[in-house]
C-alpha positions as CSV (number, residue, x, y, z in Angstrom):
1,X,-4.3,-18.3,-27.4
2,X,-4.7,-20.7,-24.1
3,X,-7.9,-21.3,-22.7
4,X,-8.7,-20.0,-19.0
5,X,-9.1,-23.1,-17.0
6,X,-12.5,-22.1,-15.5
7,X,-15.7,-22.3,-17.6
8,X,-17.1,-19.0,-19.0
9,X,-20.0,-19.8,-16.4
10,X,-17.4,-19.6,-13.5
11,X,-15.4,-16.6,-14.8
12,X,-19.0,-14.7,-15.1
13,X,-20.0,-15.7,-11.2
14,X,-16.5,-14.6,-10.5
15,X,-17.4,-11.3,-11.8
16,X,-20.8,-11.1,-10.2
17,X,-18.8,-12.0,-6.6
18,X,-16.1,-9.2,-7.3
19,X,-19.8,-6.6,-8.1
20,X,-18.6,-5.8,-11.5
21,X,-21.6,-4.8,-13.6
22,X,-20.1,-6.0,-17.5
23,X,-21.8,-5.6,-20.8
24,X,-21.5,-9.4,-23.0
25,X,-18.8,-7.4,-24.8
26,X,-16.6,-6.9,-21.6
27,X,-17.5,-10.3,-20.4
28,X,-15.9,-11.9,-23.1
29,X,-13.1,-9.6,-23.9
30,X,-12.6,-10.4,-20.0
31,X,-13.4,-14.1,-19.8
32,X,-10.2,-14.2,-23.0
33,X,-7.8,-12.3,-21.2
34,X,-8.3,-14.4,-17.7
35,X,-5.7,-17.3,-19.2
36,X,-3.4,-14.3,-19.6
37,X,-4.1,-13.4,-16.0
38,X,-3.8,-17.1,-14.8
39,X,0.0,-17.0,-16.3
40,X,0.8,-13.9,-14.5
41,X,-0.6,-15.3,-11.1
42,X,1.6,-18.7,-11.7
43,X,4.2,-16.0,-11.9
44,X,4.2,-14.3,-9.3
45,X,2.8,-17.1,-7.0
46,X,6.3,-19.4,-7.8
47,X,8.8,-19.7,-5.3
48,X,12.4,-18.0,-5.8
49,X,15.3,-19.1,-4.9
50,X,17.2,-16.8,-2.6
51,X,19.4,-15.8,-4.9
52,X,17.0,-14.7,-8.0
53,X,16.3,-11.0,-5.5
54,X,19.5,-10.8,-3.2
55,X,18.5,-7.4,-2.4
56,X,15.6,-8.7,-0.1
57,X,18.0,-10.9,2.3
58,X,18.2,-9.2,5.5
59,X,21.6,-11.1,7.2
60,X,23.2,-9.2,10.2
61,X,26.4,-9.1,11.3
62,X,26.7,-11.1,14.6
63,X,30.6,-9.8,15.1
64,X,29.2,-6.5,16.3
């Protein structure tokens, strides 16, 4: 399993900031989970090339 790349100090003020009130049990189930998240944001935060979602290019038809 990858390691979050924030300490387990950070992920906990993290938590804290959001006002989530976590039992030690949550906080590390959480705090394991985070590098899982940290993939998924890479994800979604990665730019696409046109062509990966032509569904989303608006083009209009200047003949008209």
């Amino acid at each position: 399993m990858a390691e979050p790349s924030i300490s387990r100090a950070e992920f906990e003020f993290l938590a804290r900031r959001a006002g989530l009130r976590l039992s030690e049990a949550q906080k590390k189930e959480l705090y394991g989970a985070y590098a899982h998240l940290e993939m998924l944001m890479a994800l979604v935060n990665a730019p696409l090339d046109p062509a990966a979602e032509p569904a989303l290019i608006f083009a209009t038809d200047r003949s008209a």
